[in-house]
Backbone bond lengths (Angstrom), bond angles and torsions (degrees), N, CA, C in turn:
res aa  C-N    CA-C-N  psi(-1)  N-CA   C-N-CA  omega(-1)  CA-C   N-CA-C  phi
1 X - - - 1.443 - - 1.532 110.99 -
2 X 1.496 118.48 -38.91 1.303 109.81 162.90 1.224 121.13 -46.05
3 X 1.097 134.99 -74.45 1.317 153.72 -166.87 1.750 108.03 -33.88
4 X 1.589 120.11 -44.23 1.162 150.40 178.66 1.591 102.97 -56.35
5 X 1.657 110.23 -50.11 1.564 122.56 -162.32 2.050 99.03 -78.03
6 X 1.428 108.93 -48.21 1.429 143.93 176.83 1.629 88.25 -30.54
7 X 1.166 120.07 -70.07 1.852 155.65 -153.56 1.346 91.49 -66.48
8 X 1.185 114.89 -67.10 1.778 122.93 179.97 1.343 95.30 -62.03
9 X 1.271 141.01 -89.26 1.360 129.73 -174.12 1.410 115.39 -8.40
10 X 1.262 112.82 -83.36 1.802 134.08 -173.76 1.291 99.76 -44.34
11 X 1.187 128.08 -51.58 1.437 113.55 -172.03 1.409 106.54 -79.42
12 X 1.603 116.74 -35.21 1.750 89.44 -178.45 1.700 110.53 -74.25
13 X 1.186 123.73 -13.24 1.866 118.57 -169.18 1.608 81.76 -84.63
14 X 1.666 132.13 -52.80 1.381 110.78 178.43 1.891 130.62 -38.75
15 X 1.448 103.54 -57.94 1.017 133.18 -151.00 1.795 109.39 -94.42
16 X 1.157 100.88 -42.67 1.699 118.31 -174.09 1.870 132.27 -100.26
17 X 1.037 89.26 -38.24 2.011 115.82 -163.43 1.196 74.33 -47.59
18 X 1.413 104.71 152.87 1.638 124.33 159.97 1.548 94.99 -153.32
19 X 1.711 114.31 161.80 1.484 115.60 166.11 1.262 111.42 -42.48
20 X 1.130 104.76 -60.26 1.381 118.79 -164.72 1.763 124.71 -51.98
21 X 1.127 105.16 -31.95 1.368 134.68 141.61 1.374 121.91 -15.94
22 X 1.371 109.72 -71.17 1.399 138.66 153.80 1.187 132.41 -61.43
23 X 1.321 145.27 -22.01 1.366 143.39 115.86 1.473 130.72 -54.76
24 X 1.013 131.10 -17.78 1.603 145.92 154.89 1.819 105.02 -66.12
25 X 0.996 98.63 -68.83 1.990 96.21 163.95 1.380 126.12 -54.66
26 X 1.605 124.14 -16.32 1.240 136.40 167.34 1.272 107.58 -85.98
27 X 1.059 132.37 -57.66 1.781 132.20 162.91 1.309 101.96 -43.78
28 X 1.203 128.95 -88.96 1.879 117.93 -178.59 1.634 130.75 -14.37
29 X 1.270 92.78 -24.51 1.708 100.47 -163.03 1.496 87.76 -132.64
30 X 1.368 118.09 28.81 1.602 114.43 144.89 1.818 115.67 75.57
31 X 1.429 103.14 4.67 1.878 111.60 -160.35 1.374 93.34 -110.51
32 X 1.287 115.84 141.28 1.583 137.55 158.68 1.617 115.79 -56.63
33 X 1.312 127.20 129.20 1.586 119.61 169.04 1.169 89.91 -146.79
34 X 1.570 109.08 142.95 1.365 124.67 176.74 2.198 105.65 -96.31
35 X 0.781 96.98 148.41 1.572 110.04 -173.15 1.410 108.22 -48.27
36 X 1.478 122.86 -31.41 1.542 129.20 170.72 1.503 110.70 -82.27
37 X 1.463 123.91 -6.15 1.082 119.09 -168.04 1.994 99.78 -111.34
38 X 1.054 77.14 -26.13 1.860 85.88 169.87 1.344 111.44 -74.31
39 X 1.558 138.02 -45.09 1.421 150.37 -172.44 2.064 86.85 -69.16
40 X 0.887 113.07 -43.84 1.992 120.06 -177.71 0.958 97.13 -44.78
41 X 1.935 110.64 -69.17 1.292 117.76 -161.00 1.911 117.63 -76.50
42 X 1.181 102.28 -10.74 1.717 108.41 172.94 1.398 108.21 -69.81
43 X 1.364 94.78 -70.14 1.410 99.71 164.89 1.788 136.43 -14.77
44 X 1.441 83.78 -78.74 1.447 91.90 -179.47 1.783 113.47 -59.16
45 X 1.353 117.89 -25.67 1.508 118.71 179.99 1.678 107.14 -61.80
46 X 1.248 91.40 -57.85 1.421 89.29 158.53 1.339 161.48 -63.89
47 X 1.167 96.68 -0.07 1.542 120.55 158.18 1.311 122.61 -92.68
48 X 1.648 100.72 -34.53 1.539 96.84 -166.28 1.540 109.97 -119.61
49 X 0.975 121.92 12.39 1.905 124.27 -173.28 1.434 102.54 -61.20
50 X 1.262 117.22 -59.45 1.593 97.07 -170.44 1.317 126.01 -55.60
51 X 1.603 113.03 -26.78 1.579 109.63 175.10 1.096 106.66 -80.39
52 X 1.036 142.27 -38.25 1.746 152.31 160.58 1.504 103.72 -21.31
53 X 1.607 104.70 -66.13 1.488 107.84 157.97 1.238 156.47 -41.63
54 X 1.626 74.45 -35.92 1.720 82.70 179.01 1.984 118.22 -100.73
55 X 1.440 86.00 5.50 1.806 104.73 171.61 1.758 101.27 114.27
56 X 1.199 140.67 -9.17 0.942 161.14 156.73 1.468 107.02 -9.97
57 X 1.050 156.37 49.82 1.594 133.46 -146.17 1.588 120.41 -99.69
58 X 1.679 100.79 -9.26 1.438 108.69 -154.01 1.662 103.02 -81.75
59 X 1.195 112.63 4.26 1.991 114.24 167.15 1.123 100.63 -76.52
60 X 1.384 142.61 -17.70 1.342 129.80 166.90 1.577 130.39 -50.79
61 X 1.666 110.78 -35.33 1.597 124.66 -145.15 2.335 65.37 -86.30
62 X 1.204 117.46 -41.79 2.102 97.73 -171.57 1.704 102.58 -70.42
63 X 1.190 115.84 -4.94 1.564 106.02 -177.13 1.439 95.34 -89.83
64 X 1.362 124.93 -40.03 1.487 136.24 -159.24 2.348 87.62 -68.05
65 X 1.036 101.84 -30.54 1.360 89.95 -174.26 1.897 105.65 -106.61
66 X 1.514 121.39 27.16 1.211 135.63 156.37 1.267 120.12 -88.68
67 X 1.328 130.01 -42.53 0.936 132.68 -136.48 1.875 103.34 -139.36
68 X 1.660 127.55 168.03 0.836 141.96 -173.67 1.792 104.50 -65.44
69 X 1.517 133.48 153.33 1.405 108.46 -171.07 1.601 109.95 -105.21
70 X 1.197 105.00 -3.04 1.735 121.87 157.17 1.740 113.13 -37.80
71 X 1.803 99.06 -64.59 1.287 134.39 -159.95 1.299 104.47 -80.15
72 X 1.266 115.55 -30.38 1.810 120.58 177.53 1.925 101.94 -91.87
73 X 1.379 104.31 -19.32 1.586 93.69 -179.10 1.951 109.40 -66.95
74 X 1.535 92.76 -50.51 1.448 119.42 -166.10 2.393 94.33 -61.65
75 X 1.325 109.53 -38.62 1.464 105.75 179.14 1.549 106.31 -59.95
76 X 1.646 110.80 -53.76 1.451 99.51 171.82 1.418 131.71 -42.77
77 X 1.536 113.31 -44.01 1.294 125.31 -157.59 1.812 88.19 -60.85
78 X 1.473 97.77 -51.65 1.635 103.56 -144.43 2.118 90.85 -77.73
79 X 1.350 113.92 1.33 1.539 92.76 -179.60 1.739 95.62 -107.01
80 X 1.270 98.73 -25.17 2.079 94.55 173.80 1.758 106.14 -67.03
81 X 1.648 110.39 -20.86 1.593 91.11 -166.52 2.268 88.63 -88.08
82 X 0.926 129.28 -43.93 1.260 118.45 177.04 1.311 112.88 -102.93
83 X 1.026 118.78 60.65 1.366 149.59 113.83 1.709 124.23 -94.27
84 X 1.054 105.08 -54.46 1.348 102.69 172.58 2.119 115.47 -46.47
85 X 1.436 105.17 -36.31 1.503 120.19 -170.25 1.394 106.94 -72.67
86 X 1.477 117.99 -24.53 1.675 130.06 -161.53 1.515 90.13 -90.36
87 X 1.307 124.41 -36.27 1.705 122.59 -170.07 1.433 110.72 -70.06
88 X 1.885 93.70 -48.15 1.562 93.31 -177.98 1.762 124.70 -29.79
């Protein structure tokens, strides 16, 4: 079932992701992002998802020094809580 979720991922950050994307997911979950901080965080998904995927975690500690540490606390929270949902 991972593997299935993995598949959907990759193809939508390939195929789909937009900034905007990323500020629409920041509104949902109630958090402030400034438009330079959304282009950071696109960015970096896109560089780093497959290792992310593949358990990879340590591209986080260059985002943690991109970005506001409010905004990098609240990214952790929200990738440990669906992460945790993808294992189940």
């Amino acid at each position: 079932m991972i593997f299935i979720y993995k598949n959907l991922i990759i193809n939508y950050i390939n195929k789909n992701l937009t900034v905007d994307d990323i500020i629409n997911f920041a509104k949902k979950n109630n958090t402030n992002i400034s438009n330079s901080e959304s282009i950071i965080i696109y960015n970096f998904i896109k560089r780093n998802y497959q290792n992310i995927l593949n358990g990879d975690e340590s591209s986080f500690n260059t985002l943690k020094k991109e970005i506001d540490p409010s905004l990098y606390n609240k990214i952790i929270q929200l990738y440990m809580k669906y992460k945790s949902k993808l294992l189940l």
